[in-house]
C-alpha positions in Angstrom: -50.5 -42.8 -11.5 -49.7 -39.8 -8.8 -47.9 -42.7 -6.8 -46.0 -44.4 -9.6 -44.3 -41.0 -10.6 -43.4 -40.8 -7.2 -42.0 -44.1 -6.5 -40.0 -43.6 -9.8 -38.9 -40.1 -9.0 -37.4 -41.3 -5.3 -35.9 -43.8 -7.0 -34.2 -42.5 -10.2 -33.0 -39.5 -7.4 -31.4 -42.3 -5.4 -29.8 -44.3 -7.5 -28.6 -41.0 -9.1 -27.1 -39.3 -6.7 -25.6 -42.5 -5.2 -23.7 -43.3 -8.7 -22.7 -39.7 -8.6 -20.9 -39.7 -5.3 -19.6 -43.3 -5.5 -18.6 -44.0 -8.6 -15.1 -43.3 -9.7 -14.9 -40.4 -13.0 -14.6 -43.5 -15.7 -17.2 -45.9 -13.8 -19.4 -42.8 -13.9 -18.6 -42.0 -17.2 -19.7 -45.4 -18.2 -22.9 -45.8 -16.4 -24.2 -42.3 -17.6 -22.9 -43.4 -21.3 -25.4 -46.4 -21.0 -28.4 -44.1 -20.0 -27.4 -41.8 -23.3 -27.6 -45.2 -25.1 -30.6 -45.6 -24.1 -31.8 -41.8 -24.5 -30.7 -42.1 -28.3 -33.2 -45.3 -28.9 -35.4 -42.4 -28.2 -34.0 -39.6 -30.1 -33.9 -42.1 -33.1 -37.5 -43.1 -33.1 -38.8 -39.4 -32.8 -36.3 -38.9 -35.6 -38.3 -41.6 -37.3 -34.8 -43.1 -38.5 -35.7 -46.5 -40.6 -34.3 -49.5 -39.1 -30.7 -50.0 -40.1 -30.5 -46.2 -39.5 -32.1 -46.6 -36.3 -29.5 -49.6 -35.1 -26.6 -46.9 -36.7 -27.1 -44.2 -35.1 -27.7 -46.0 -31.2 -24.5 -47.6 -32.0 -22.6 -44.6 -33.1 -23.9 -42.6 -30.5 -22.0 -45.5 -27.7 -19.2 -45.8 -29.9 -18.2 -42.1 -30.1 -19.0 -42.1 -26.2 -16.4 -45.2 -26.0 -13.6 -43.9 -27.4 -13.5 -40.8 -25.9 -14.2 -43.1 -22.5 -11.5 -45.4 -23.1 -9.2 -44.9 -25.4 -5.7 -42.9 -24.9 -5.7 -40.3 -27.5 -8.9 -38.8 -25.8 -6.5 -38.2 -22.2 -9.2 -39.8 -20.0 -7.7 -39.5 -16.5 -11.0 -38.4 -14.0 -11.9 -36.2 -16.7 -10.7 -34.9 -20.6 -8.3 -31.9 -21.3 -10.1 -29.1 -21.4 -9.4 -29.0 -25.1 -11.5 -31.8 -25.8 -14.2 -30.4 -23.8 -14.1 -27.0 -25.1 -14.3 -28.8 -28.3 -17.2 -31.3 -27.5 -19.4 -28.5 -25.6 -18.5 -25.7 -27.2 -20.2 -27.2 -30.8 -23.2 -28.6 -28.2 -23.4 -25.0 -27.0 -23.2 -23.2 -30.1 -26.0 -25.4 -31.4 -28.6 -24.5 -28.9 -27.6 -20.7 -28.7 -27.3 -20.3 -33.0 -29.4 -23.0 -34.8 -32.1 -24.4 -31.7 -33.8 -21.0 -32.0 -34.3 -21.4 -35.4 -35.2 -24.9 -35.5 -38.0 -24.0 -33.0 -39.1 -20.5 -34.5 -39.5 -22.4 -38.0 -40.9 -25.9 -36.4 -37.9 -27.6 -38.7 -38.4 -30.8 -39.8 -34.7 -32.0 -41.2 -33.7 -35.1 -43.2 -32.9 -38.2 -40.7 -29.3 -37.9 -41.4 -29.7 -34.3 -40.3 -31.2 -35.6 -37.3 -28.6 -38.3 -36.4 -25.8 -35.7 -36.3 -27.7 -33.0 -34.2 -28.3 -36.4 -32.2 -25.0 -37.1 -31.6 -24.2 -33.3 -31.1 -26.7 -33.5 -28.5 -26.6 -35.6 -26.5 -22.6 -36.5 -26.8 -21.8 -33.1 -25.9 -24.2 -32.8 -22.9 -22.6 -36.2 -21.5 -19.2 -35.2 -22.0 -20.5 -32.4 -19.2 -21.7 -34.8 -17.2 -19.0 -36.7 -17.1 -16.0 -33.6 -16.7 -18.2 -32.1 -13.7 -18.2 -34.8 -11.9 -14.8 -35.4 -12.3 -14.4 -31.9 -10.9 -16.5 -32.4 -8.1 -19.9 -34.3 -7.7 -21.7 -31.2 -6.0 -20.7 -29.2 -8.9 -23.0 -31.9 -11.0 -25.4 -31.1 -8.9 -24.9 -27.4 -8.4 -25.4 -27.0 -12.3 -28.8 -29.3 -12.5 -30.3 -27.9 -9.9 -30.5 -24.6 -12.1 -32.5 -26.5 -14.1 -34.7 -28.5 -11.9 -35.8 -24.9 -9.9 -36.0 -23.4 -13.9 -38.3 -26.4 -14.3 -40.0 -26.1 -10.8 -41.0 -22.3 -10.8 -41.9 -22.2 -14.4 -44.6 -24.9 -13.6 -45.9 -23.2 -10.2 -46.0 -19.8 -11.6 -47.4 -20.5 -14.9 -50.3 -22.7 -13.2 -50.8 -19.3 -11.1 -50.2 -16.2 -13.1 -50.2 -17.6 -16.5 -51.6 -15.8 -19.2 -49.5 -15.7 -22.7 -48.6 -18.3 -24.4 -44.7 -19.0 -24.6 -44.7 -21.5 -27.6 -48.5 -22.8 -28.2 -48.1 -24.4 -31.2 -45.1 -26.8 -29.5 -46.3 -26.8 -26.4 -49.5 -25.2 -25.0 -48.8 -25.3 -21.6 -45.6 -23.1 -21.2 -46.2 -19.8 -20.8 -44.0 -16.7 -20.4 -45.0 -15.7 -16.4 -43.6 -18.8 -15.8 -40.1 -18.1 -17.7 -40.3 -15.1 -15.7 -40.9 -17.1 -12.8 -38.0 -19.4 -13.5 -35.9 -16.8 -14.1 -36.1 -14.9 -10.9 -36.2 -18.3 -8.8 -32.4 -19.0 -11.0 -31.5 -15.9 -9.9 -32.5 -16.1 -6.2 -31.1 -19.5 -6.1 -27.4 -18.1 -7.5 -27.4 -15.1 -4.9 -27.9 -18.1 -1.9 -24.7 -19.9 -3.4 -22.8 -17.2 -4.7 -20.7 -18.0 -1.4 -19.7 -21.1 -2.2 -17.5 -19.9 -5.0 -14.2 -20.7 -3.7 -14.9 -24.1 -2.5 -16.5 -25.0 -6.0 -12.7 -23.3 -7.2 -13.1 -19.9 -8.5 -9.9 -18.2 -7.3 -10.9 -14.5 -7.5 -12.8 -12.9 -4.5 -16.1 -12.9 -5.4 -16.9 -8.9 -5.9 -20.3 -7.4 -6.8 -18.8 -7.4 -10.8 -17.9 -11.1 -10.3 -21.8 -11.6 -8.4 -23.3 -9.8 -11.1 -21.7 -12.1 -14.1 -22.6 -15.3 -11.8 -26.5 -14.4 -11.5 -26.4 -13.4 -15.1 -24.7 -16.5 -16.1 -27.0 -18.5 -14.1 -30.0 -17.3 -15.6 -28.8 -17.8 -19.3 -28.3 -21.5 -18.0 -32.0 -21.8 -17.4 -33.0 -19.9 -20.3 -31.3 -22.9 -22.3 -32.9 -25.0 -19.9 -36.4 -24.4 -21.3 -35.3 -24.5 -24.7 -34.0 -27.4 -24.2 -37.6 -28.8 -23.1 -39.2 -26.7 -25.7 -37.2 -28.3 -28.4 -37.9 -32.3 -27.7 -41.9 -31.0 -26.8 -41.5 -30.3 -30.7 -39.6 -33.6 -32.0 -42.5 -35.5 -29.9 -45.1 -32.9 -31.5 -44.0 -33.6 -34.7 -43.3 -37.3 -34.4 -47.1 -37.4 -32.8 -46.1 -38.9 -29.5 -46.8 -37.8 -25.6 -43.9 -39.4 -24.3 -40.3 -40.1 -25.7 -40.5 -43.6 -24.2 -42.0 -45.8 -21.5 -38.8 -46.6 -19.8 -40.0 -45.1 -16.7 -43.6 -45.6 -15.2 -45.5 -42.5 -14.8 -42.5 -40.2 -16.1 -42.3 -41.3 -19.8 -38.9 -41.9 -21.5 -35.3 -40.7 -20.9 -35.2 -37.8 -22.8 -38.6 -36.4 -21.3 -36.2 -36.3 -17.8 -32.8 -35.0 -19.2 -34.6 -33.0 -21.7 -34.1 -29.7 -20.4 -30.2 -30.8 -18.8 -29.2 -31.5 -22.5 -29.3 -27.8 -23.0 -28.0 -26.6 -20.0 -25.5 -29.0 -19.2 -22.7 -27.9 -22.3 -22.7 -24.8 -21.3 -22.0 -25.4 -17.1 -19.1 -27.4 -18.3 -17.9 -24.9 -20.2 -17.8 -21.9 -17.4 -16.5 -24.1 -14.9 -14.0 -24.9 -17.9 -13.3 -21.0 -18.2 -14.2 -19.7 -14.7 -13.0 -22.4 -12.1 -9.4 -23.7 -10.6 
């Protein structure tokens, strides 16, 4: 099993990171669109959307994607104008700052139509920020997830070592808050070590100790999202009575159990670089 999650791991990194670098902004935009096709399949079974509902909303999800892909009113050209994206990610953003809390402090369980549109809301917005930081730059892609991967990393090693309250034990057990501690220091460590690559990613002030201090901070919200993000599709499989969102890939589940925590996180980078950045 140990080896399986490996093999797919050092694959799913390589053929990432290749697409990412390689791949003109539309090419890219497309290829991600197909893996939020096939995220959504997910979302729509832990939704538990009847059939017809189920074939709706996976086709909605690539149509919406599709348009704002391909055709001219959206302004397509190696990325949207900013409008659109402040637009897209900003609703995406509000959704996990204002109404995810609740969700997850109540344990909702909404209608399926409720569930389609926070669906599309979801996991539209998070690959519109995909698709407009790549189009920026490709390191800034991966600038932004690796807030979430180290989040994800240091939650895991120092909750396994100092571990002791519960973060969320009724959606998922294992979380606790030494490791959101954890995560939140390694974030802001890991913001300090690149807070000197600001110019080159295209901020155009000088980067003062005001201007370090609103990075780190900044950086650490990101990964707080980033653990909501995982906490909230640990409770649609909770409720839906599944381990795994999928099988898609051996010995790491589905793909919303890997983008689970970037669907938070992601919005909100687009957004900053939207605000902050050349």
């Amino acid at each position: 099993m140990l080896a399986t999650r490996i093999v797919t791991g050092v694959a799913l990194i390589g053929a990432v990171l290749a697409a990412l670098f390689v791949l003109p902004g539309a090419a890219w935009g497309a290829l991600s669109l197909a893996a939020v096709g096939v995220a959504a399949t997910e979302w729509a079974t832990l939704s538990g959307l009847p059939r017809p509902a189920w074939w709706l909303f996976v086709a909605g999800t690539l149509a919406i994607g599709a348009n704002l892909l391909f055709t001219p009113a959206a302004g397509f050209v190696e990325g949207w104008p900013t409008g659109v994206v402040v637009a897209v990610c900003g609703a995406t953003t509000l959704f996990w700052v204002v109404v995810a809390p609740l969700w997850l402090a109540r344990e909702w369980r909404p209608p399926p139509l409720a569930m389609a549109v926070t669906g599309w809301v979801v996991l539209i917005g998070a690959w519109v920020a995909v698709v407009q930081l790549q189009a920026r730059s490709p390191w800034l892609v991966l600038a932004a997830m690796a807030i979430v991967w180290i989040a994800d990393t240091a939650a895991y090693f120092t909750g396994r070592a100092f571990g002791r309250r519960r973060l969320a034990p009724r959606v998922s057990p294992g979380k606790t808050w030494e490791g959101v501690y954890g995560a939140l220091v390694a974030v802001a460590a890991y913001a300090l070590a690149i807070a000197s690559k600001a110019g080159a990613a295209g901020y155009p002030g000088p980067v003062t100790w005001a201007a370090l201090a609103v990075w780190v901070v900044l950086a650490v919200a990101l990964a707080g999202l980033s653990v909501e993000g995982d906490l909230f599709e640990s409770l649609l499989k909770r409720q839906a009575g599944v381990k795994d969102s999928g099988r898609l890939l051996p010995g790491h589940g589905g793909v919303l159990d890997r983008i689970d925590a970037l669907l938070a996180a992601m919005p909100a980078a687009a957004l900053l670089a939207a605000f902050f950045l050349r």
